[in-house]
C-alpha positions as CSV (number, residue, x, y, z in Angstrom):
1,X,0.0,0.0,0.0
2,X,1.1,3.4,-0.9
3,X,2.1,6.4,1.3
4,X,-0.5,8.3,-0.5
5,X,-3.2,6.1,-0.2
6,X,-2.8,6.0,3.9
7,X,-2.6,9.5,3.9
8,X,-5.3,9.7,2.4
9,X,-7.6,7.8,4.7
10,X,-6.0,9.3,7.6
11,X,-6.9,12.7,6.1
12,X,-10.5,11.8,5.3
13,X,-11.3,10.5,8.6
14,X,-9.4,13.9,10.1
15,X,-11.5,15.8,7.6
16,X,-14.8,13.8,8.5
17,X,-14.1,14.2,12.4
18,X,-13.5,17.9,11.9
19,X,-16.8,18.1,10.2
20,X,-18.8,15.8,13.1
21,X,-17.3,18.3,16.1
22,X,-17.6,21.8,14.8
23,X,-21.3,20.7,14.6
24,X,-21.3,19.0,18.1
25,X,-20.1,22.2,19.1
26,X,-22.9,23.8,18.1
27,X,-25.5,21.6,19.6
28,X,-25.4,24.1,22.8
29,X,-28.5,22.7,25.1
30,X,-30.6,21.3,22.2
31,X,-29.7,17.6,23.1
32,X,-33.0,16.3,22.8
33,X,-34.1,17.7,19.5
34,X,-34.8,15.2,16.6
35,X,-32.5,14.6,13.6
36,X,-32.8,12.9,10.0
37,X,-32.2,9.7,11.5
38,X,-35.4,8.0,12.7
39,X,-35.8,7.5,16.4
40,X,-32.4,9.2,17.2
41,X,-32.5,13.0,19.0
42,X,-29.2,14.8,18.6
43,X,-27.5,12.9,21.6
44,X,-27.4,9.8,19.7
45,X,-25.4,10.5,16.6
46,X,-23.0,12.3,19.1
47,X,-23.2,9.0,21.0
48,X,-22.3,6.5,18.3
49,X,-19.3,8.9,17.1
50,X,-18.0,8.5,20.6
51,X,-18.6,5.0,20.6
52,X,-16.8,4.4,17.1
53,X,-13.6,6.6,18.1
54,X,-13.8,4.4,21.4
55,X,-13.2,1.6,19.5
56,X,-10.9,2.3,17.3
57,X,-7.7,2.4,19.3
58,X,-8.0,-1.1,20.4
59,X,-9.5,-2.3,16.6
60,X,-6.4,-0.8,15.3
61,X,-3.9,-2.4,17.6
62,X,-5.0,-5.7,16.1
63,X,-7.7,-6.8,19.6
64,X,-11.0,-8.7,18.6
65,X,-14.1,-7.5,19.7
66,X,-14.4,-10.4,21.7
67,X,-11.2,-9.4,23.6
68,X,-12.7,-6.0,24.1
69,X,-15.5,-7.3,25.5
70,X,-18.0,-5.0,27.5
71,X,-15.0,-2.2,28.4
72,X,-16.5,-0.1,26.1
73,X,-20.3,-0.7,27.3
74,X,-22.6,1.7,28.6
75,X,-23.2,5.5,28.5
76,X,-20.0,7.1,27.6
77,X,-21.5,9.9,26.9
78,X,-21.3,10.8,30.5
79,X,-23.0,14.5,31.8
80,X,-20.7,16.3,29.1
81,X,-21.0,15.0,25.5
82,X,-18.8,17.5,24.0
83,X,-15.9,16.7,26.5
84,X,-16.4,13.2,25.8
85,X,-16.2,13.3,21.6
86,X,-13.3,15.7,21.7
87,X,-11.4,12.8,24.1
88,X,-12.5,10.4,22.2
89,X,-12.0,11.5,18.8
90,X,-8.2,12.8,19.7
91,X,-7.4,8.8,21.0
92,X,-9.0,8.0,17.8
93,X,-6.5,10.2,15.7
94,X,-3.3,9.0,17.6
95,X,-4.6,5.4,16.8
96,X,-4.8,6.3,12.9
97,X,-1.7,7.7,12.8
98,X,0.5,4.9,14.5
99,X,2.9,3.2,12.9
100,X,1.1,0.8,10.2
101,X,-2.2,1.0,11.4
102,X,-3.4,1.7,7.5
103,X,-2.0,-2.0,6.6
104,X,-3.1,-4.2,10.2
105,X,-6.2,-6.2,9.7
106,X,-8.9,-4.6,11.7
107,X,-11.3,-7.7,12.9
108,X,-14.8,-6.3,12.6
109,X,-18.1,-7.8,13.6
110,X,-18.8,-8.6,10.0
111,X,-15.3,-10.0,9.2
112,X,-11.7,-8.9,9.1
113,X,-10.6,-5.6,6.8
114,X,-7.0,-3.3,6.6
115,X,-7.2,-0.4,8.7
116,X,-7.4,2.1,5.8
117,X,-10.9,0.5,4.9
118,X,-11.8,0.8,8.2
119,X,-10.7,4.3,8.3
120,X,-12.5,5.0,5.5
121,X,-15.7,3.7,7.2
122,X,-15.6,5.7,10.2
123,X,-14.7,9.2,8.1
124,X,-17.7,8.7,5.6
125,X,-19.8,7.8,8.9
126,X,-18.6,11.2,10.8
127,X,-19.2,13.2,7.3
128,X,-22.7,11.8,6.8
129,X,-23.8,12.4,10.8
130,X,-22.1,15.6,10.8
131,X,-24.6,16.6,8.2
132,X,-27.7,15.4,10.3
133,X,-26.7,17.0,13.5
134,X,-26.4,20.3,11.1
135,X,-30.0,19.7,10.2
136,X,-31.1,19.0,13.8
137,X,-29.8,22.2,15.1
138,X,-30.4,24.1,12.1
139,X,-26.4,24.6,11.1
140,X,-25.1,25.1,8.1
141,X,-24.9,21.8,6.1
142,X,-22.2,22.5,3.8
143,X,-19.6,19.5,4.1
144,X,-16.2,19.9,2.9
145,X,-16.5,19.0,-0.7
146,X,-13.3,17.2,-1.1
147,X,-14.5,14.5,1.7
148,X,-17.9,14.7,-0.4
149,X,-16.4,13.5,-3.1
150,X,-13.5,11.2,-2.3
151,X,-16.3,9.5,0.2
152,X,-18.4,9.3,-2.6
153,X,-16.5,7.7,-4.7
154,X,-15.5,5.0,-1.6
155,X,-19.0,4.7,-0.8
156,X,-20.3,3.8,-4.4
157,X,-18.8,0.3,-4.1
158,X,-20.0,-0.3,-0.8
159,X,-23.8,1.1,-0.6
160,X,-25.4,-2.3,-1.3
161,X,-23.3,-3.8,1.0
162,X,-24.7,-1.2,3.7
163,X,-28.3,-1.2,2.4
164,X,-28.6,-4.9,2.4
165,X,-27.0,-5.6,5.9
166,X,-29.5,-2.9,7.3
167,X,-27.1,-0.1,7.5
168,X,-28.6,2.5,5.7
169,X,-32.3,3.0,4.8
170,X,-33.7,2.9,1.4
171,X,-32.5,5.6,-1.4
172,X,-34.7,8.7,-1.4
173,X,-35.2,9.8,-5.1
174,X,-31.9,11.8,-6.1
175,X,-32.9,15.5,-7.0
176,X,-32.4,17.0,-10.7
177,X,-29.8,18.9,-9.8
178,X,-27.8,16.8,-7.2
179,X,-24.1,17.9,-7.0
180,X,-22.1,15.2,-5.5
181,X,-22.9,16.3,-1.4
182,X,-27.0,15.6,-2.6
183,X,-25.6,12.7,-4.1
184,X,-24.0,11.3,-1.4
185,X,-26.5,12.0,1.3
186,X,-28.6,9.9,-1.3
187,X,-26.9,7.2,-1.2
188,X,-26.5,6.7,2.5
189,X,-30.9,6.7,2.4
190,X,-30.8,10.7,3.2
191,X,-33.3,13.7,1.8
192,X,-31.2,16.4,1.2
């Protein structure tokens, strides 16, 4: 595997974390509010994120999820979401960037993957939820278009994969004029 190719995961889930918090940050006390994602208020995306990046420095050192066990179980959340995704998310980044973490296996529920695959699951998974919580709290919903379009172009291999393992809801019907941020939110089941 390339130098360029690790950096370039590395950079997209950077890009796609940076995305996820400057909207977090902007959440203020509307916690409860709803989002695009059925059934989840705005504390849940922010939850799973923290959850993900939780699990990533362990994934990436080569431990099963069996060997993980329940450590990671639970609320972790905690009374100050904000505090918890920015601790979370900078043991996630040290993780990525460790010595040939883009080329270890990653063993995932659903099989075993290199970690640049898997960092390119949890970026296009921060991008995507960054752009809900921006909807929940009324934000501006603007990605960054180079992670639009480098996730997109990941993602179009992939979608069925998601959609049939109950990842991602059905596609809405793509708009006329989608540009390649409508395009992707399409994909991933979204109504931009």
């Amino acid at each position: 595997m390339t130098t360029a190719v690790t950096l370039e995961a590395v950079e997209l889930y950077r890009r796609g974390a940076d995305e996820f918090t400057s909207r977090a940050r902007s959440v203020a006390r509307r916690w409860s509010g709803p989002t695009p994602c059925a059934g989840w208020d705005v504390r849940a995306p922010v939850r799973h994120v923290v959850e993900e990046e939780s699990w990533m420095p362990p994934l990436l050192a080569g431990s099963t999820i069996a060997e993980v066990g329940d450590a990671l179980a639970g609320d972790l959340l905690g009374d100050d979401p904000l505090r918890a995704l920015l601790a979370a998310s900078a043991s996630a980044d040290a993780a990525l960037a460790a010595d040939g973490a883009m080329e270890r296996t990653v063993h995932l529920s659903f099989g075993d993957v290199p970690g640049r695959e898997y960092a390119m699951q949890v970026a296009a998974d921060h991008l995507v939820h960054a752009w809900d919580l921006a909807r929940a709290v009324g934000g501006d919903t603007r990605l960054d278009p180079a992670a639009v379009v480098a996730v997109r172009a990941w993602f179009a291999s992939n979608e069925q994969a998601y959609r049939d393992a109950g990842l991602i809801g059905p596609r809405p019907p793509m708009p006329p004029d989608a540009g390649p941020q409508e395009e992707l939110l399409v994909m991933y089941g979204r109504t931009p």
